[in-house]
C-alpha positions in Angstrom: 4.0 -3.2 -15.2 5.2 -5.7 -17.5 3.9 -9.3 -16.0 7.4 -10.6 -15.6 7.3 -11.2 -12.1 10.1 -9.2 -11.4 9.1 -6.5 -9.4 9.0 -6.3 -5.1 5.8 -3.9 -4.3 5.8 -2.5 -1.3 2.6 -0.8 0.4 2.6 2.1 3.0 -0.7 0.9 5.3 -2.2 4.2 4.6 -2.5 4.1 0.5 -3.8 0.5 1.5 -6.7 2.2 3.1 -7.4 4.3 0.5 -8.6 1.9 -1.1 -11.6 0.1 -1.3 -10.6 -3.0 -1.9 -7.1 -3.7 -0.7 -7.8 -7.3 -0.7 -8.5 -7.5 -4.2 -5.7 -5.2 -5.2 -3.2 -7.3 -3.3 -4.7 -10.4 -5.5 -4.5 -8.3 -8.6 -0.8 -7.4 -7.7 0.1 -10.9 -7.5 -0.2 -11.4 -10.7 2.2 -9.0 -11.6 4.5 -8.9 -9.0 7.0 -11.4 -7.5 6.5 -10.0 -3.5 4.1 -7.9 -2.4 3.6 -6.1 1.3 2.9 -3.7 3.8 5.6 -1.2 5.7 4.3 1.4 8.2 5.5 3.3 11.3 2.4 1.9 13.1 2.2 -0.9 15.6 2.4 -4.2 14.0 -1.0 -5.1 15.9 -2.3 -2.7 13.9 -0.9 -3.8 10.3 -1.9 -7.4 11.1 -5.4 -6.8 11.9 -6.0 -4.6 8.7 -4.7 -7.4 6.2 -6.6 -10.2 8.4 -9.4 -8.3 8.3 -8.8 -7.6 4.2 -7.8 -10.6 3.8 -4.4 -10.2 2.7 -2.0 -12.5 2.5 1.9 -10.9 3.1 4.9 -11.6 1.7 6.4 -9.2 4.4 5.9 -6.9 6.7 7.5 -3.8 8.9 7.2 -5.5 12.0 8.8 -3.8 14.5 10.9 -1.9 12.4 10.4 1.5 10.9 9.4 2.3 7.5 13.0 3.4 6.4 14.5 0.3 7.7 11.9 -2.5 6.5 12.4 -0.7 2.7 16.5 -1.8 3.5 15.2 -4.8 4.5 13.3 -5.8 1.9 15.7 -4.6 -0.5 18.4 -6.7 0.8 16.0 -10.0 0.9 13.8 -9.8 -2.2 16.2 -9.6 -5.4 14.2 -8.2 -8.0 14.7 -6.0 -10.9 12.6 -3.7 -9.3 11.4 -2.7 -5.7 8.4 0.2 -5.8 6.8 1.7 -3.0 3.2 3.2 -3.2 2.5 5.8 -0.3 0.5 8.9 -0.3 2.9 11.7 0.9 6.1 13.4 -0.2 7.3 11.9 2.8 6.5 8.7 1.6 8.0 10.0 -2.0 11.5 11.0 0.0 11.7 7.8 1.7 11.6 5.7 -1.2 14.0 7.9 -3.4 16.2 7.7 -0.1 16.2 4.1 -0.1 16.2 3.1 -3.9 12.7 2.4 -4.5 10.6 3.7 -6.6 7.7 5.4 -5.7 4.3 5.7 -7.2 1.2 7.5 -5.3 -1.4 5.4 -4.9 -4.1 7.4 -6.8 -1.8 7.3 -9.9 -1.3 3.3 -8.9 -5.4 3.3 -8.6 -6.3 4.9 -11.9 -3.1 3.0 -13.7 -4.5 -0.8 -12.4 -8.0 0.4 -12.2 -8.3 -0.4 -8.5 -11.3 1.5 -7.3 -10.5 4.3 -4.4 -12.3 4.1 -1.0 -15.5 6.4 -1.3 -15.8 6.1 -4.7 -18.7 4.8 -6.4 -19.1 2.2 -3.5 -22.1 4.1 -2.3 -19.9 4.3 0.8 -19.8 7.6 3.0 -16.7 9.5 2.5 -14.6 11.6 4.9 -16.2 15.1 3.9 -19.5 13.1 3.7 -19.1 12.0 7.4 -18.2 15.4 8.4 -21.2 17.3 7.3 -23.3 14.9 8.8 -21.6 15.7 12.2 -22.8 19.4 11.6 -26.3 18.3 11.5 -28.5 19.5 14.3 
């Protein structure tokens, strides 16, 4: 990313929480992008109380609206040079190439910006960890 400003970055909920720090990556993101949100097919109750909860303050937000629609949305409303949408699925890839965004996974956006992954070196428990444990007598 070039630090110009001029770049929209748009995050599907789920890459947010494959992070461990989505807070902090919003912050870093900031600095480096003009807007920066959340789209997902979920419930907005849902979106809100993962960024209050992270701390993250929205330039926009799905809303009621699907993810397809919010990415024409935010299109039409944010005029930057550049729009990208970090997801975690071809779907996610499909979507954005359908709707003229960019897309970058969000393990390529984690290692690029250094953002650390949920699970990873956090001492936290990951998914595989969790499901071992649930195999325990």
């Amino acid at each position: 990313m070039n630090g110009s400003g001029e770049l929209t970055l748009a995050f599907e909920l789920s890459a947010l929480k494959e992070l461990a720090k989505p807070g902090a990556v919003f912050e870093d993101a900031r600095r480096w992008s003009k807007y920066v949100g959340v789209v997902s097919e979920k419930p907005t109750y849902v979106v809100t109380n993962f960024t209050r909860k992270n701390r993250i303050r929205q330039d926009f937000f799905s809303g009621p609206k699907g993810k397809a629609e919010s990415l024409d949305s935010v299109r039409e409303q944010f005029d930057t040079d550049r729009h990208v949408f970090v997801g975690t699925t071809d779907d996610d890839r499909d979507l954005a190439e359908d709707h003229e965004w960019e897309y970058l996974d969000v393990r390529e956006a984690a290692e690029a910006a250094e953002w650390p992954l949920a699970g990873e070196d956090d001492g936290e428990a990951t998914d595989e960890d969790e499901d071992v444990r649930d195999d325990w007598p």
